[in-house]
C-alpha positions in Angstrom: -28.7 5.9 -2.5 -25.3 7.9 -2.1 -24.6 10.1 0.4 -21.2 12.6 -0.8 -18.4 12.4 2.4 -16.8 16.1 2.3 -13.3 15.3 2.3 -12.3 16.6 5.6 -14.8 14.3 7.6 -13.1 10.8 5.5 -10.8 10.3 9.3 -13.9 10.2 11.0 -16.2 8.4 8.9 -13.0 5.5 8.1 -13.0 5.2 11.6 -16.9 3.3 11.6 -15.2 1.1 9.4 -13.0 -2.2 9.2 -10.8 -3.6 6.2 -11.6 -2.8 3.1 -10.7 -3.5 -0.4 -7.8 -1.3 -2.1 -8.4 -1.7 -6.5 -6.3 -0.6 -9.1 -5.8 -1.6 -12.7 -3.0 -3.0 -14.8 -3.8 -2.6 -19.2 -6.1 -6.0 -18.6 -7.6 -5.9 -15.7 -8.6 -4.8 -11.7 -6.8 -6.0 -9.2 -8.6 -6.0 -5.6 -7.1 -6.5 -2.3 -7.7 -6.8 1.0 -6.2 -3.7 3.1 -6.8 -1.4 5.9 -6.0 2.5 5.8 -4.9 5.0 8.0 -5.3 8.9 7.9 -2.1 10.1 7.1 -2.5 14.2 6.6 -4.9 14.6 3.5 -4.3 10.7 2.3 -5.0 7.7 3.0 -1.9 5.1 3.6 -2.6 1.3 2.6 0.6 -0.7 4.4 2.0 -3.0 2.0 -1.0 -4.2 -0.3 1.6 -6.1 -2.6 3.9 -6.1 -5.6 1.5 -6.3 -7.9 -0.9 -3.2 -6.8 1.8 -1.3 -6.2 3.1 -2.4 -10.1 -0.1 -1.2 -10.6 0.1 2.1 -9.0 3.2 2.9 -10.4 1.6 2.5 -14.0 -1.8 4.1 -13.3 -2.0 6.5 -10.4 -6.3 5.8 -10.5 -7.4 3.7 -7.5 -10.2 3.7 -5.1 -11.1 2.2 -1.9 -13.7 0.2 -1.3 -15.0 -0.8 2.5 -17.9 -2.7 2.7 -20.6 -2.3 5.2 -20.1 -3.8 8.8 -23.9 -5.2 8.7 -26.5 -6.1 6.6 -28.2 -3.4 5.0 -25.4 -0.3 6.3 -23.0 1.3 4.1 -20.6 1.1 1.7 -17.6 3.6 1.5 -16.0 4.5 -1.8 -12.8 6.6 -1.6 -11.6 7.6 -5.4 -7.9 9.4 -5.6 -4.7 9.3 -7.3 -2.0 6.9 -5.5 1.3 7.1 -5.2 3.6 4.4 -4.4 5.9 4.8 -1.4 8.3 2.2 -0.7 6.1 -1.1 0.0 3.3 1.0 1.1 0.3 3.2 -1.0 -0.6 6.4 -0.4 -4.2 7.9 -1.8 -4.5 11.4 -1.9 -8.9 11.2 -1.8 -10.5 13.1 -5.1 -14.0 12.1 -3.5 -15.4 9.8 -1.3 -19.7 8.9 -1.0 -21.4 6.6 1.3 -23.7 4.1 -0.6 -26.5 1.8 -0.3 -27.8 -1.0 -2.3 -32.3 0.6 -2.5 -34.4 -2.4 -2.5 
């Protein structure tokens, strides 16, 4: 089951979550890592998430967020955007975001 996030609630619904998992994608394959994100206007702004996703960013500006439910049987959120690479850091501007659960 998905549930579509409008855009302008993400602040609020990234706030019932913890880390999550920022993936992006070199020619060969996905690179996942841990991260947390902040609000930051209309993006979302991974600190540092490392050389190589932000190699990765630089090359292909597709990413999405991944933050995994909190307990057993709640929600996932998945944030798609474009990224952009800002110094150490990543920002994602959101393209969509849903709420999803694994149906039994």
């Amino acid at each position: 089951m998905s549930i579509p996030v409008d855009l302008a609630d993400l602040p609020t619904t990234l706030a019932d979550f913890d880390r999550g998992y920022l993936l992006t994608t070199s020619d060969d394959r996905v690179k996942a890592v841990s991260v947390r994100a902040e609000p930051a206007g209309d993006a979302l702004r991974v600190a540092t998430p490392g050389r190589g996703s932000v190699a990765n960013v630089a090359a292909n500006p597709v990413a999405t967020l991944l933050f995994p439910p909190l307990q057993a049987g709640g929600f996932t959120l998945l944030v798609d955007g474009s990224a952009d690479v800002d110094g150490d850091d990543v920002v994602l501007t959101p393209s969509g975001a849903v709420l999803h659960k694994a149906v039994a």
